[in-house]
Structures are given as structure tokens and as C-alpha cells.
C-alpha positions as CSV (number, residue, x, y, z in Angstrom):
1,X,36.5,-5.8,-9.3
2,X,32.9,-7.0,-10.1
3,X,29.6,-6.9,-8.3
4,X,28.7,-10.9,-7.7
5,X,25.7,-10.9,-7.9
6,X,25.4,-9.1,-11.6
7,X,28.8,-9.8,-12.5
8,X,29.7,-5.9,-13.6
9,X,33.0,-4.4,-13.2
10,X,33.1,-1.4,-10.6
11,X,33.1,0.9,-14.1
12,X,30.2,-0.4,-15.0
13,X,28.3,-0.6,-11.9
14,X,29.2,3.0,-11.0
15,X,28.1,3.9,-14.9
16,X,25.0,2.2,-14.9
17,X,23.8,4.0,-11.7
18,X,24.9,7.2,-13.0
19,X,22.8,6.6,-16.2
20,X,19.9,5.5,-14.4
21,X,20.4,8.5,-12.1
22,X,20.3,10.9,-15.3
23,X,17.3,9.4,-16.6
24,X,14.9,9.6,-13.7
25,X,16.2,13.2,-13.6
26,X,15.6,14.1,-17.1
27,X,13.5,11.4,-18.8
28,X,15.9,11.6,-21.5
29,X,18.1,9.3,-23.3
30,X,21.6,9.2,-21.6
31,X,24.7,9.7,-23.6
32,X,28.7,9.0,-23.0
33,X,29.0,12.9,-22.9
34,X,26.3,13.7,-20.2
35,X,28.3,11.1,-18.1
36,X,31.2,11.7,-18.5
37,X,31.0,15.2,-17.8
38,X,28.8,15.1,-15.1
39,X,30.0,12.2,-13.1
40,X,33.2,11.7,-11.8
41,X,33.6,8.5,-13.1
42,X,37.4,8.5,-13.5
43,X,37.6,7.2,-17.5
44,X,37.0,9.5,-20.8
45,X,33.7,9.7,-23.0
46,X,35.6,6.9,-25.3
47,X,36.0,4.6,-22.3
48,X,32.1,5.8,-21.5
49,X,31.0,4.6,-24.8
50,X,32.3,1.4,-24.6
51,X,31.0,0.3,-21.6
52,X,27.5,1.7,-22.2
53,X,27.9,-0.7,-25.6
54,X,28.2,-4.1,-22.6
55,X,25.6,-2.7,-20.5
56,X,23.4,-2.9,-23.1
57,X,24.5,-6.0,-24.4
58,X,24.2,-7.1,-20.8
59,X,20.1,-6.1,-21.0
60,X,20.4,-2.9,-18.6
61,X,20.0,-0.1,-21.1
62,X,19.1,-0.2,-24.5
63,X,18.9,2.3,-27.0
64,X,16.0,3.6,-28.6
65,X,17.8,4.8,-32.2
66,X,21.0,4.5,-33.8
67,X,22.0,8.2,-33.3
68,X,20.1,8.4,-29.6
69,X,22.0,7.9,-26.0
70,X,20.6,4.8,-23.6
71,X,17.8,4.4,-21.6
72,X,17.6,2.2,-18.3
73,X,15.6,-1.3,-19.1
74,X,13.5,-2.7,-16.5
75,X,16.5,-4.9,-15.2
76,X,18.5,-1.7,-15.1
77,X,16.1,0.1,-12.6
78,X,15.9,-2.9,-10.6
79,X,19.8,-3.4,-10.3
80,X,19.5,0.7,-9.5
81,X,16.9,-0.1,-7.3
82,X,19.1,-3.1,-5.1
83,X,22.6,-1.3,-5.0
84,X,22.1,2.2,-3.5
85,X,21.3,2.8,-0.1
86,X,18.4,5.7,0.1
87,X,18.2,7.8,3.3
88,X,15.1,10.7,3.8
89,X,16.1,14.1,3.8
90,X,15.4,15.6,6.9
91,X,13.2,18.2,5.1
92,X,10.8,15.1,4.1
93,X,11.3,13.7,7.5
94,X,10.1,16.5,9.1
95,X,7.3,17.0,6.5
96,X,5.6,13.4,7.8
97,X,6.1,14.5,11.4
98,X,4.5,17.9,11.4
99,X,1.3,15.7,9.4
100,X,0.9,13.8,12.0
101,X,2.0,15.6,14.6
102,X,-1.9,16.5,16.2
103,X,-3.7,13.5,17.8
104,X,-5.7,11.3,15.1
105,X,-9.6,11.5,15.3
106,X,-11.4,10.1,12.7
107,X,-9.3,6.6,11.9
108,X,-11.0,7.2,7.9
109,X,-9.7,10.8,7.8
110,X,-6.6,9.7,9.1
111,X,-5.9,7.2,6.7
112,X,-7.5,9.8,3.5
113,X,-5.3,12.5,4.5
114,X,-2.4,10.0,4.2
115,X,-3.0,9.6,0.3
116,X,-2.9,13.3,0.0
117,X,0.3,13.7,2.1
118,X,2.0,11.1,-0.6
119,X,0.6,13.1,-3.4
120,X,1.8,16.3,-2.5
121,X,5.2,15.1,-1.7
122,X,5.2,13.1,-4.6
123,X,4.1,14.2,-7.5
124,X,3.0,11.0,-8.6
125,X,-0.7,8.5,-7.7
126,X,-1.0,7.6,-4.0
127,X,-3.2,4.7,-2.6
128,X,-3.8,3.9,0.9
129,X,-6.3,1.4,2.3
130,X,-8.4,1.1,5.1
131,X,-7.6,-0.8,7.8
132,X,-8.6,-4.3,7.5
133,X,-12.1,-5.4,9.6
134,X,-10.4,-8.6,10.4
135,X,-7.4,-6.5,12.2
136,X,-10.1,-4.2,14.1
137,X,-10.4,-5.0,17.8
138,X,-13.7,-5.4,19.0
139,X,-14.6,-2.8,21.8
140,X,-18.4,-3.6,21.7
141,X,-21.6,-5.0,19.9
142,X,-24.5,-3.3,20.6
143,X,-28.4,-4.2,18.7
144,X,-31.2,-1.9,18.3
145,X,-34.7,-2.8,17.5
146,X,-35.9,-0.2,14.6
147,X,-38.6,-1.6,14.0
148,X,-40.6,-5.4,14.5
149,X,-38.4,-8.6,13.5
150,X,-35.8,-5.7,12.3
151,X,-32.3,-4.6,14.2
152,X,-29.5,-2.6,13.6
153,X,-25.9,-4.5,14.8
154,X,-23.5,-2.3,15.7
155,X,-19.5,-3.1,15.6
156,X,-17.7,-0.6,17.6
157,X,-13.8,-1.3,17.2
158,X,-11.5,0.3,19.5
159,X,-10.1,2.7,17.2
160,X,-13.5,4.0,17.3
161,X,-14.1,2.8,13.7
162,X,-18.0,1.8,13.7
163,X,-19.7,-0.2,11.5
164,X,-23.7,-1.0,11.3
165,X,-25.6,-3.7,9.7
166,X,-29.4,-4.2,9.0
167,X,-30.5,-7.6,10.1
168,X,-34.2,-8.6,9.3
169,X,-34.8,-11.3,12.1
170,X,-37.5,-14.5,11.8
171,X,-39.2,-13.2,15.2
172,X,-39.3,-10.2,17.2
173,X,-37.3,-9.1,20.0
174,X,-37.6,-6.2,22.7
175,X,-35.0,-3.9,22.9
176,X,-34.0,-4.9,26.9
177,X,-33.3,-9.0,25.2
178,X,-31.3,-7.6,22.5
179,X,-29.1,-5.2,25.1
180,X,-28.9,-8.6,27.3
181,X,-27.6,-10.3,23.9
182,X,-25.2,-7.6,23.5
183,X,-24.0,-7.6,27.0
184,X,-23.2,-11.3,27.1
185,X,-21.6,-11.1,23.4
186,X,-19.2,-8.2,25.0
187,X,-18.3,-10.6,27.7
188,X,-16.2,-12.4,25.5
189,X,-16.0,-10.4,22.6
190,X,-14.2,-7.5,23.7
191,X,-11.0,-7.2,23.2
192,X,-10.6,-9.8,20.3
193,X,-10.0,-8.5,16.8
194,X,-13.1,-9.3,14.9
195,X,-11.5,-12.3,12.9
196,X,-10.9,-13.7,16.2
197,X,-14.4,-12.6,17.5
198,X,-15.7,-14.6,14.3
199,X,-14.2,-18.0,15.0
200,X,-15.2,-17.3,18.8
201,X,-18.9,-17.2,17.6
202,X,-18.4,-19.9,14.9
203,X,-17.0,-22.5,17.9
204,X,-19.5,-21.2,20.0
205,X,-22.3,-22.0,17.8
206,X,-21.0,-25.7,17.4
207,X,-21.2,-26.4,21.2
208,X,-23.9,-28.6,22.6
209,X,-25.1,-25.8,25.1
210,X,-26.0,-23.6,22.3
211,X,-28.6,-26.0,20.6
212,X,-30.6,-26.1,24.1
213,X,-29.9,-22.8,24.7
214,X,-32.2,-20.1,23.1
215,X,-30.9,-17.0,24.4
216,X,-27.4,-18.1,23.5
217,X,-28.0,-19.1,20.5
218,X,-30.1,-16.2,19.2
219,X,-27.1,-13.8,20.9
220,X,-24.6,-16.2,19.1
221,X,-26.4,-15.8,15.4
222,X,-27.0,-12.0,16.1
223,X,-23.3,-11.6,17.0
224,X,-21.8,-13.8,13.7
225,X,-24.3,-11.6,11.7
226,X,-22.8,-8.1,13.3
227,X,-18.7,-9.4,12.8
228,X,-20.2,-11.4,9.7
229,X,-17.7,-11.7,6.6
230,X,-16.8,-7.9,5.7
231,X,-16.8,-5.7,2.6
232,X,-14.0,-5.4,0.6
233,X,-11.6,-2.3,2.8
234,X,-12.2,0.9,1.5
235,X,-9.3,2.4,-0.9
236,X,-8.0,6.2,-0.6
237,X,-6.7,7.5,-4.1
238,X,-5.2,10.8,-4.5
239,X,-2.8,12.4,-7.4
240,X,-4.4,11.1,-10.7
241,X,-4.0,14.9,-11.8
242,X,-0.6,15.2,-10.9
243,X,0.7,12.1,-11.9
244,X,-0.9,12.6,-15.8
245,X,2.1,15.4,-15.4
246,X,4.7,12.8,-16.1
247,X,6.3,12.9,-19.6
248,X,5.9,9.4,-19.9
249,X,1.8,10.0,-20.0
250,X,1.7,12.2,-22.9
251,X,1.6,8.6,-24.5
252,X,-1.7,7.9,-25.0
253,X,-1.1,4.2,-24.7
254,X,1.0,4.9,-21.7
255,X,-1.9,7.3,-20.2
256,X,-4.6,4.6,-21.0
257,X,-2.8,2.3,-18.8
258,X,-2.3,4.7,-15.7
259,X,-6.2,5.5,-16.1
260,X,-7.0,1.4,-16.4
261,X,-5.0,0.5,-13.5
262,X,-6.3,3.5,-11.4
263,X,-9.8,2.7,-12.0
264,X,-9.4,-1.1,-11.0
265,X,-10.3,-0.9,-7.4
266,X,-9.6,-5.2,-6.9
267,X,-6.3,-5.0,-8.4
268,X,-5.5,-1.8,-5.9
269,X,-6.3,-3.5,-3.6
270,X,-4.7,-6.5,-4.2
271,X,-1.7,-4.8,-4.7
272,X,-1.7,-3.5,-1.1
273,X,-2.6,-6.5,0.6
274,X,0.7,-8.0,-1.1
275,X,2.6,-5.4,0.8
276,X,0.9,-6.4,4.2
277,X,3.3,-10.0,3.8
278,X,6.7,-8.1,3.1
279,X,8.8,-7.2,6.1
280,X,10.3,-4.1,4.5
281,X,9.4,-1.7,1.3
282,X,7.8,-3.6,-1.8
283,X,9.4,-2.4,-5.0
284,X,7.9,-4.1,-8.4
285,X,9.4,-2.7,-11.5
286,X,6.9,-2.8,-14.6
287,X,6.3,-6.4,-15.7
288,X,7.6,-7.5,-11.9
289,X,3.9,-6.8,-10.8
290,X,2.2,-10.2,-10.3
291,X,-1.1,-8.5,-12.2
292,X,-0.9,-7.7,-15.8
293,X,-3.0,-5.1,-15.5
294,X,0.0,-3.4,-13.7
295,X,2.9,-4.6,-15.8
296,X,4.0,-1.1,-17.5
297,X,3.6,0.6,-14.3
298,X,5.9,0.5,-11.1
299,X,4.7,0.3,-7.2
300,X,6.7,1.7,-4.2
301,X,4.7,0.4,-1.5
302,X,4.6,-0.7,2.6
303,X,2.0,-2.0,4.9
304,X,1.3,0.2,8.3
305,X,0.0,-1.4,11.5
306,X,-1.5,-1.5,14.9
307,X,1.1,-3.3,17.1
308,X,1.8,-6.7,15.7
309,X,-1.1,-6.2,13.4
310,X,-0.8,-5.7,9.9
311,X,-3.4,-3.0,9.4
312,X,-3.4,-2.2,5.7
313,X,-1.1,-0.5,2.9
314,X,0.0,2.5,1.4
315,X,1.5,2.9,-2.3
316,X,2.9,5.1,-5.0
317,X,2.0,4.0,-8.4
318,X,3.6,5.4,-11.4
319,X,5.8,5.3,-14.8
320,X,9.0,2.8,-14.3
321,X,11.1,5.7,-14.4
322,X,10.5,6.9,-10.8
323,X,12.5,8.6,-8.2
324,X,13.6,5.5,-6.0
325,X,15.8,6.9,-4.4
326,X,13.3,9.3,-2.7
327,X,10.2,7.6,-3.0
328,X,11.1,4.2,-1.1
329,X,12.6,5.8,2.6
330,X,9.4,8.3,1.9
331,X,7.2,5.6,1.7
332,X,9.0,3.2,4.3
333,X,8.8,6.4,6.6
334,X,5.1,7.8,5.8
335,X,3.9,4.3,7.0
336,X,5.8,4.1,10.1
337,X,4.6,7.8,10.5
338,X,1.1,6.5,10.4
339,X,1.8,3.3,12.3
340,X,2.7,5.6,15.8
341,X,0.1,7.7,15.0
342,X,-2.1,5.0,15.3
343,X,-1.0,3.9,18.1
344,X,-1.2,7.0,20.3
């Protein structure tokens, strides 16, 4: 009996997940004894031998001396990674619960306290970004005059995330205009997320009314310039310590990489908002990651939203030999966790 999509025999598919098994526990080379001993595999260390010999020659082990047992290659993780079927313990389960068990206050808290939670539990480097601005919804825009020709705009999303901006104006305005500009911006405003308030503005702006129109227009330009194009979202990183723990790190070329990719904030980043287009877990095995800077590393990540809105992502980031099996329901679950949370 084979697999069909790998072509391995049922020996060799139960041996080559009981290999990987034994090196994410032990981060040791595996030999036909260990297996054969420990795993009920039904054949003798002879028969164990031999097939660890094809599954090498079939790329999903290799070995790393003559005299040394195997080791899982990046295609043996990733046929690990598509053939078992991970469930949460309950003890994990009810871990993530009791976290979020109070009612969220600060939405930047919340989402900071998450990369700790996937720390702790984890052992290994946790991200977690900030929602996005363009998935905030737009409670209300308020403008105050600090000093002449000089306002703060502030965005007020509904999840009480608030965000000022300094605007220097060509003219001056009294306080009671700009709170009649804000009133008729929340009018329409309210209730949209800000991408859509943006291209509400923007369309706005283009109409015939709004060239005759001073106060519009003014309220219009203030409005674009408080939802205005946002700052990259802010990133949550926790476990750096921990994760140097690994075995594999005591390779200084291997540490060097963790600390690189760690310190890139754009390729974080960009690796979360990958997760926001997956409909399940992301899993990218070492040279799988679509950034180089990335490729000796591997990613269990998923994105965590509002409703239908895809708010942002969380991630574990470490050495190719990872706990799958654990980490991806963990992760799968955390962001769910934080998903109702949100929405309370």
C-alpha cells in the first residue's frame, strides 16, 4: 500500500513520521535501533535500516556521517507536516481560554499580551501584529485647533484604538468650524472602516459640489488628511531569549540568522500579512519562505480578525525542527482565541 501523493509504502510512511517524531523530540540523529525499539512499527532493526536507506534516497532524511543515524530534510518535515492530523490538548486549550477569559481593554495590550502568551507556551519567538488601520472601523473624527493655522485630527476607531495627527493648515480655523467639519465628516464616516472612509473622501473630493463648496471641501481635505495613508502596523515580538535556548542556535551561523530575521521589522511583517490571505494555518518549512532572509528558519502562523475582517497575524518563528504537531492547533487556536475576544 503506498501514500499517492509521495508514493511511499505504509512502512515507510509510518517510519518516516516516526523519525521525524524522534528528532523534533531529541534533536538528534535517528537510528534503526531507536525506531525500532520505540515504535511499534511491526518489522526488525534490519528491515528499519533498509528502508531508512530509500527514504533517503527518496530526499526525506539524510545522513549527516557515515557512522551517524538520519536526520529529517526539509521535504521530510513537510510530508510530517501534511500527514498527521494535530489536535490541542485540553491543558493548552484551557491555557488560551483562561488568557482571555476577562474583557479586553486596551486593543494594543491585548494584542502584546498575545505574543507573550505564544512565548510562554512555546518556548520559541512569537510575533503578532497590530490590527491593520485599513480594517479599523471609523467611530468618529474629531479636529482641535492647538494653535493658529495648526490642528490635531483625531481617528477614533470603534475598538477604541485612537490615532492623532498634526496637520499645519494654509489658513486658520476656529475651533466651533472645525467641530462643524467634524460633525458632517461623522455623518458619513461612521461606521465605515477607514479604507472605506478613504475612498469615501477621495470620491467625495472629485464631485462638482465640492469645488464650489468651501466648507465641504476644507472638511473633505481635513478628513483625507485624518484617515490619510497609515504607518506601517505596529509588530509585537516576544521570546528572542527563549528561543536562543534551542540547540540548533548554539550555531553561530544558525543564531546569526534567528537574530537577522528577528530584527527585520518589513520582512515580519510581511510574513504576517501573507497569513491574512490563507484560510487556515500557514506552515513554511525553511527555504519554503518566499523571503530569503527567512529560508533557514520555519513559520507557524494564522491571521485573527474582527468579523469578516482580516485584522492582522500572529506567528511562531523558529529552527525547522519544530514541534508541529503542537505548535500549529496552538497557533490555529490562540488566534481564534483572540478573534472572540475581539469581538466581545
Amino acid at each position: 500500500m503506498q501514500d499517492g501523493a509521495s508514493g511511499l509504502s505504509s512502512r515507510q510512511h509510518a517510519l518516516l513520521l516516526a523519525a521525524v517524531q524522534e528528532f523534533i523530540e531529541n534533536a538528534e540523529p535517528v537510528g534503526s535501533h531507536q525506531l525500532a525499539t520505540r515504535h511499534a512499527l511491526g518489522v526488525r532493526a534490519a528491515m528499519v535500516r533498509n528502508l531508512l536507506s530509500e527514504l533517503e534516497e527518496g530526499g526525506f532524511l539524510l545522513q549527516p556521517h557515515t557512522s551517524a543515524g538520519r536526520v529529517p530534510t526539509e521535504k521530510g518535515f513537510r510530508y510530517f507536516v501534511d500527514h498527521i492530523a494535530p489536535a490541542l490538548p485540553f491543558r493548552d486549550r484551557a491555557q488560551i481560554e483562561l488568557h482571555y477569559s476577562s474583557p479586553p481593554g486596551d486593543l494594543n495590550a491585548l494584542i502584546r499580551d498575545t505574543s507573550r502568551l505564544l512565548a510562554a507556551m512555546t518556548g520559541q519567538a512569537a510575533l503578532v501584529s497590530a490590527p491593520r488601520l485599513e480594517c479599523l472601523t471609523v467611530e468618529e473624527v474629531r479636529f482641535i485647533r492647538l494653535r493658529e493655522r495648526e490642528v490635531l485630527a483625531i481617528f477614533i476607531a470603534i475598538s477604541s484604538d485612537v490615532h492623532n495627527r498634526l496637520l499645519a493648515l494654509d489658513r486658520d480655523y476656529s475651533q466651533s468650524e472645525l467641530e462643524r467639519m467634524g460633525a458632517f465628516l461623522n455623518e458619513s464616516l461612521a461606521g465605515r472602516t477607514l479604507e472605506q472612509a478613504r475612498d469615501w473622501i477621495s470620491n467625495n473630493l472629485r464631485e462638482e459640489r465640492a469645488r464650489y463648496d468651501q466648507f465641504r471641501r476644507t472638511a473633505l481635505e481635513l478628513g483625507g488628511a485624518a484617515v490619510g495613508p497609515a504607518t506601517p502596523a505596529e509588530l509585537y515580538v516576544e521570546g528572542s531569549a527563549q528561543a536562543l535556548d534551542q540547540p540548533e542556535f548554539a550555531d553561530p551561523g544558525k543564531l546569526r540568522e534567528l537574530l537577522r530575521a528577528l530584527d527585520d521589522k518589513g520582512a515580519l511583517l510581511d510574513l504576517l500579512e501573507r497569513a491574512l490571505t490563507q484560510s487556515g494555518p500557514m506552515i513554511a518549512i525553511g527555504s519554503e519562505n518566499s523571503d530569503a532572509r527567512l529560508a533557514g528558519l520555519s513559520v507557524v502562523a494564522a491571521s485573527y480578525a474582527r468579523g469578516a475582517s482580516q485584522l492582522g497575524g500572529l506567528a511562531i518563528l523558529g529552527p525547522v525542527r519544530m514541534d508541529y504537531e503542537r505548535l500549529i492547533p496552538l497557533v490555529s487556536y490562540t488566534a481564534k482565541a483572540l478573534s472572540r475576544a475581539l469581538g466581545q
